[in-house]
Every structure is written in C-alpha cells, then in structure tokens.
C-alpha positions as CSV (number, residue, x, y, z in Angstrom):
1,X,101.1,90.0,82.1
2,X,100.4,86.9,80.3
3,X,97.4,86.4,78.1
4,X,95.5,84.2,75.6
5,X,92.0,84.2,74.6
6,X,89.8,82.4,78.1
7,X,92.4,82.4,80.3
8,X,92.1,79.0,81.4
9,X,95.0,77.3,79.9
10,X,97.4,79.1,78.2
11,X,98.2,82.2,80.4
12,X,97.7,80.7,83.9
13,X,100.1,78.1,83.1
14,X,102.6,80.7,82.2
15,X,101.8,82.8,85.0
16,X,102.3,79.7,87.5
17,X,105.6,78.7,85.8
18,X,106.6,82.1,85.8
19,X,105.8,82.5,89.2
20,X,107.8,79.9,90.5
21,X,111.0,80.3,89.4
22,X,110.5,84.3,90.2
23,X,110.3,82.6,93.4
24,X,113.0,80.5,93.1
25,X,115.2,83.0,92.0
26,X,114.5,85.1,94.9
27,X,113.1,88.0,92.7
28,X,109.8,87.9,94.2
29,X,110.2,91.2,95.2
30,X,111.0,92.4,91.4
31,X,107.9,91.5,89.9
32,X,103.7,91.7,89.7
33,X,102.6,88.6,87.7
34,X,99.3,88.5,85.9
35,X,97.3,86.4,83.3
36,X,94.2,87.6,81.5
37,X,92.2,86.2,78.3
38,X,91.3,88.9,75.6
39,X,87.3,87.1,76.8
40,X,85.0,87.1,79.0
41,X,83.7,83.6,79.0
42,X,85.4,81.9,82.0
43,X,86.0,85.2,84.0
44,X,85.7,84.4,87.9
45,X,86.7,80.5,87.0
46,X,90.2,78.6,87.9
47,X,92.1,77.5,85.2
48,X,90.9,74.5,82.9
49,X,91.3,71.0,85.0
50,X,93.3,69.6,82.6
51,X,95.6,71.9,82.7
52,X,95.8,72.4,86.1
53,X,96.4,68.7,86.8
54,X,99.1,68.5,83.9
55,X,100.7,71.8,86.1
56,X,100.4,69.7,89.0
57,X,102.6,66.8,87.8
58,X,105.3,69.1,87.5
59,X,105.4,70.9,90.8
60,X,103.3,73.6,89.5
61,X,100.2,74.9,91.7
62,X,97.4,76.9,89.7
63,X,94.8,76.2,92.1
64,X,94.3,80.2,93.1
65,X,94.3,81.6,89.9
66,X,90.8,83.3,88.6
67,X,90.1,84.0,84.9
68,X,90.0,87.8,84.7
69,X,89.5,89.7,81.2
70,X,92.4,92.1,79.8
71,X,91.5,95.4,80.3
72,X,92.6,98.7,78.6
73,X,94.1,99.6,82.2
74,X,96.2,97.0,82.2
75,X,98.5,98.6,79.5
76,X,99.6,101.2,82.0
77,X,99.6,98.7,85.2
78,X,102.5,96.0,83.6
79,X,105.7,96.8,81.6
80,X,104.9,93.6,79.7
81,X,102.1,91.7,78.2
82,X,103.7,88.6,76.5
83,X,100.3,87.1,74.0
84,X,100.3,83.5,73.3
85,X,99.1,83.2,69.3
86,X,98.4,86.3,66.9
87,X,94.9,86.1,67.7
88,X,95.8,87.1,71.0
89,X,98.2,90.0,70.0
90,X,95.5,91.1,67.2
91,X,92.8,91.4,69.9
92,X,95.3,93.2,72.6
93,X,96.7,95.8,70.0
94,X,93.0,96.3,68.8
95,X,92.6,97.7,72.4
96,X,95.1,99.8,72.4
97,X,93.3,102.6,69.9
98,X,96.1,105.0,70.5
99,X,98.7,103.1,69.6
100,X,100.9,103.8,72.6
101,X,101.3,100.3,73.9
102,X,102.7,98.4,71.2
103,X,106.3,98.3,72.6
104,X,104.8,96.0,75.2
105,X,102.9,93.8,73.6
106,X,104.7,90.7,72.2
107,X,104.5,87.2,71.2
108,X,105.1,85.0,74.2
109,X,107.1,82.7,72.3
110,X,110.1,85.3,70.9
111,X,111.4,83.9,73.8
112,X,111.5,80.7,72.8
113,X,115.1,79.0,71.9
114,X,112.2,76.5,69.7
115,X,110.0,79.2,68.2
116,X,108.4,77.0,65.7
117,X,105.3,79.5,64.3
118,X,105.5,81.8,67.1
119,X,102.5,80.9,68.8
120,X,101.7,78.5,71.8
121,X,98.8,75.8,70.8
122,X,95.7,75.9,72.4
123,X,95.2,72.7,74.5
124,X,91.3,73.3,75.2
125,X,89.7,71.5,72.7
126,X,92.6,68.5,72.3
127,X,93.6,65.8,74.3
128,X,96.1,64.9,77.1
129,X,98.7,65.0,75.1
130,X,98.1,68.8,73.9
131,X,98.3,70.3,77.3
132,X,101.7,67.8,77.8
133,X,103.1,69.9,74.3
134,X,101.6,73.4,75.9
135,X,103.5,72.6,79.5
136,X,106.9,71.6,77.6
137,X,106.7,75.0,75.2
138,X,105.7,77.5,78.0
139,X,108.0,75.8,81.0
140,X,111.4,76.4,78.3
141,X,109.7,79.9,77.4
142,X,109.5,81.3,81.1
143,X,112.5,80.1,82.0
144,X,114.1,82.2,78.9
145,X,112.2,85.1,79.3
146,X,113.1,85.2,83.1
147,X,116.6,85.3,82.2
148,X,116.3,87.9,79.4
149,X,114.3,90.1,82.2
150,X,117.4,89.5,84.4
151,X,120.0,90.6,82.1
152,X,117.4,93.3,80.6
153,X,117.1,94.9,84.1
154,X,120.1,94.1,85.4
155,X,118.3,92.5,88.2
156,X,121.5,90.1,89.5
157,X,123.0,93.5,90.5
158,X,119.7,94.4,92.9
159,X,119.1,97.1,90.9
160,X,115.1,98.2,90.7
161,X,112.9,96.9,87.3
C-alpha cells in the first residue's frame, strides 16, 4: 500500500510504477497493490492530470486508479504501507491507536539509493517540472523496493510472500 495525503499524485504514481514492473517481472501473482491518501478530499477521483500525463510519457497508465481514503482495515489487509513524507507516516501511525502496526509502516523513500530528506515532494501545488522530479524519485524508488521485496521473500525461488 502506497499512500500520501489526497491520493492524487504521489501514491498512484507509485502504485502504477510499482505495478508495472510487478508485471514485468512476472510476479503478478505475488502481490495486491494499493494507494490511498490519509484524506478524504478527492476520494472517488483519478489521479491528478498532471500527473497522470507526466506517467503517461513514460509508459505508465494511471487512468483506472480511484482516490480511496486509508482506512484502519487496511493495516491488517497489506504487509506494507510505504508513506511518502512524515506527514503521511504521522497521520497513518495516529491511526494505528494500538500500536500494533508500526513495523509496516515506513517512509517510501528508505528505499531510495538518493534518500535526500526522506520524503517524496508534493507536486500538486508546483509546476511541470515538480511532477518530472516526483516521477524520477518514485520510478528509482519502486524499482529498489521491488528488488528488496524479491530478495526479502525470496520470491526468485517461487516461494509464497
């Protein structure tokens, strides 16, 4: 599960990165891939234009994605919830009252071989160039955090995540 804060930008991209080279790597099979936003605003909504046109120069489809809100449920329903700024982690753990969850919630960009603060720019109120920077951090981040997953779960050997 990937989320930031409308899930419009941020989260859907990484989803439909993710996504594709899942599919690429013939590990469809392995994994459920979400995004949410820690709001409500844009629930129902695709992704932000921009962003989706940005994802479309590279290959990258978002066009069936829906903004949907994180729920508490969703702690139990993925192994993974990777946020994409502190905000994002703040409001997730806040959820998580009991303090059971923790272990899966993470910073997006630990996986990032160019971590700079840890946290993946929001795009929405910027320019072209923004969502450009955002498609460049979060297309190198996926593509790490697949192969950490891979080597995590041992998933060249076909063995079950």
């Amino acid at each position: 599960m990937f989320v930031c804060l409308g899930n419009i930008c941020r989260s859907p991209l990484a989803h439909g990165i993710f996504q594709q080279l899942v599919d690429e790597a013939g590990l469809s099979a392995r994994f459920e891939i979400a995004s949410s936003g820690t709001g409500a605003w844009h629930v129902g909504e695709p992704p932000d234009r921009r962003m989706r046109q940005t994802a479309q120069r590279y290959g990258v489809q978002l066009d069936d994605l829906r903004a949907r809100r994180f729920e508490v449920p969703d702690f139990d329903a993925y192994d993974h919830i990777y946020v994409m700024d502190r905000r994002n982690l703040q409001d997730v753990r806040r959820l998580d009252q009991a303090g059971r969850y923790g272990a899966k919630v993470q910073l997006f960009r630990d996986f990032d071989p160019e971590p700079e603060d840890g946290q993946v720019p929001d795009p929405y109120y910027g320019g072209e160039k923004g969502f450009e920077t955002v498609y460049s951090i979060v297309e190198r981040t996926c593509q790490r955090l697949l192969d950490h997953l891979v080597e995590e779960h041992d998933l060249a050997s076909g063995s079950e995540v």
